[in-house]
N, C-alpha and C positions, 0 to 999 in steps of 0.2 A: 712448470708447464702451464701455459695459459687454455684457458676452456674452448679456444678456438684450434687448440694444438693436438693430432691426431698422438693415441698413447700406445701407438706401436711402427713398428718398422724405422727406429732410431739410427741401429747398429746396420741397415738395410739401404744402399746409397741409390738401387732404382731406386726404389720404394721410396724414397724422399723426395727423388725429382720427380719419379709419379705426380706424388700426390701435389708437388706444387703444381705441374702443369693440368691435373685435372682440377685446382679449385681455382688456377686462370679459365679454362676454357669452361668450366660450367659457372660462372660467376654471372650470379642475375637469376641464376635457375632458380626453381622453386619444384619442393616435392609435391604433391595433391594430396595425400592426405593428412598433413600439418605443417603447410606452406613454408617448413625446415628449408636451408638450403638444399638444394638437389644432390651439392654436391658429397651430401651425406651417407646419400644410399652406397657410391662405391668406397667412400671410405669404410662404411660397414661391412664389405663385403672384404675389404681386402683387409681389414682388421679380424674376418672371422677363420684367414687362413692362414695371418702373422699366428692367431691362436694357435693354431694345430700345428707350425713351424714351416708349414713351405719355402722354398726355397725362395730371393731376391725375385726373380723373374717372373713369378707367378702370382705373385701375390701383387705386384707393378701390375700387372695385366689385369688382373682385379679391379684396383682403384681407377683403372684409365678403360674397366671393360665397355662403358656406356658415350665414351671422344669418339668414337666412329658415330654411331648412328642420331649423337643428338647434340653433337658441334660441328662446325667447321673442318676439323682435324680431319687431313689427309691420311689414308695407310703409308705414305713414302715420307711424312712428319713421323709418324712415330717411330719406323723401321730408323731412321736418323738420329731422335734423339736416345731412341732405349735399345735398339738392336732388332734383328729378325726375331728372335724368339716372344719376345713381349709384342711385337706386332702382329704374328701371325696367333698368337692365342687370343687378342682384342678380338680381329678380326670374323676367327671361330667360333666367338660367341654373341657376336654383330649381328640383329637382322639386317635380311636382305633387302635395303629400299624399296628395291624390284618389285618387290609379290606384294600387293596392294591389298588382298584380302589377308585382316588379322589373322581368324586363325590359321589360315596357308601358310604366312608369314612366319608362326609360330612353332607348327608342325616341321617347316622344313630347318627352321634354325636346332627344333631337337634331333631331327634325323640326323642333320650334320654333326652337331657334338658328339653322338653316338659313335657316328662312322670316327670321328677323328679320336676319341677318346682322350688316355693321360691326361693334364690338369687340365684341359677345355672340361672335362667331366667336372673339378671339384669347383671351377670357377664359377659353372652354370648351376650347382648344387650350391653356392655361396648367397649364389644372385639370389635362388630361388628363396631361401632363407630367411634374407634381407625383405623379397617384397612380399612372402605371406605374413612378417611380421608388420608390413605398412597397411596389407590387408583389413589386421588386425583390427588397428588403430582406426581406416574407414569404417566399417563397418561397426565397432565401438560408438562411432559418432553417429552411428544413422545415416552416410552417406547414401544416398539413393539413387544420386550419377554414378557409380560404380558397380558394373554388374558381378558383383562377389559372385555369382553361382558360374560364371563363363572363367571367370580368374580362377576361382577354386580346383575349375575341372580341369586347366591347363597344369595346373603346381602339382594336381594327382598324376599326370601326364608325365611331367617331367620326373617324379619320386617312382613313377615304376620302372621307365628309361632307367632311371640311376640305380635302383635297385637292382637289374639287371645287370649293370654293367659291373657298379662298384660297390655291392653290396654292404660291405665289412666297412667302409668309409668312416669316418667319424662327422665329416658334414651331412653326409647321408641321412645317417643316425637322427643329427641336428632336425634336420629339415622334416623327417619323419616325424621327431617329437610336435615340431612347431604346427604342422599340419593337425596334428590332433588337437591341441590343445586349439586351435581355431575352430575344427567342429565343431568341440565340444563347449564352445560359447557360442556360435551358432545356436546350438541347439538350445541353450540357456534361454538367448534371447527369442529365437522363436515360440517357445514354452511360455516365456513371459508375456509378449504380443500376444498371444491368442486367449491367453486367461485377463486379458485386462481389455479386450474386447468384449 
């Protein structure tokens, strides 16, 4: 396996046209906080639910969850190449162009997951995963253009949604843990800041 070769969804035949056609259509992208390829975050995501064994379809919707809102990609390209079901779960965890104010944007994309639940739940629970741990990694850096305390309070946002919904989860779980272990450097590093002032 080469180090550019994602180490799951082998035996999985979406899940391998996925991920080709997401590191076509995100190619150039770049993450912001360690100008990794972009197209890293959904392969994290859809590698954090090959973990837990989901099934071909949902873990494809995973890796391709970010071709609606930040390429090109049509919803009647994807319903084409992977089917209804893998389109309509992108879709459900797509914001909506529309809503101009972030957090409205944000709010209504959790209300919908809610309303629609089944894997739009573990996909949006994957995501969330994926970007408190890029959080991390800002905020480690001292990034200052990043308003950590507006992010932080949406991933709280979305972990009581999902608590709610799908409590017993094992992403759930995941995302639970990962949440803490960011305050709890948070708090590390604000301790430190204020004693070195």
């Amino acid at each position: 396996m080469s180090p550019s070769e994602p180490g799951f969804g082998r035996d999985l035949p979406i899940t391998q046209a996925a991920i080709d056609f997401a590191r076509d259509r995100h190619s150039g992208q770049r993450r912001l906080s360690d100008t990794a390829s972009f197209v890293s975050h959904p392969l994290e995501v859809g590698a954090l639910l090959d973990r837990f064994d989901y099934p071909d379809h949902v873990i494809a919707a995973a890796v391709l969850h970010d071709v609606l809102e930040n390429t090109e990609t049509r919803p009647g390209e994807l319903t084409d190449l992977f089917g209804v079901d893998v389109c309509r779960l992108v879709a459900l965890v797509s914001d909506d162009p529309a809503i101009a104010d972030d957090d409205e944007r944000k709010d209504e994309l959790l209300e919908r997951v809610r309303q629609a639940g089944g894997y739009a739940l573990v996909i949006y629970a994957a995501d969330k995963v994926s970007k408190v741990r890029e959080l991390q990694i800002l905020a480690a850096r001292g990034n200052a253009e990043v308003d950590a305390d507006a992010k932080l309070r949406r991933h709280r946002n979305s972990l009581v949604m999902l608590e709610e919904t799908i409590p017993e989860n094992e992403v759930v779980h995941l995302l639970r843990r990962e949440l803490k272990a960011f305050e709890s450097a948070q708090a590390r590093r604000s301790t430190a800041s204020r004693r070195s002032a």
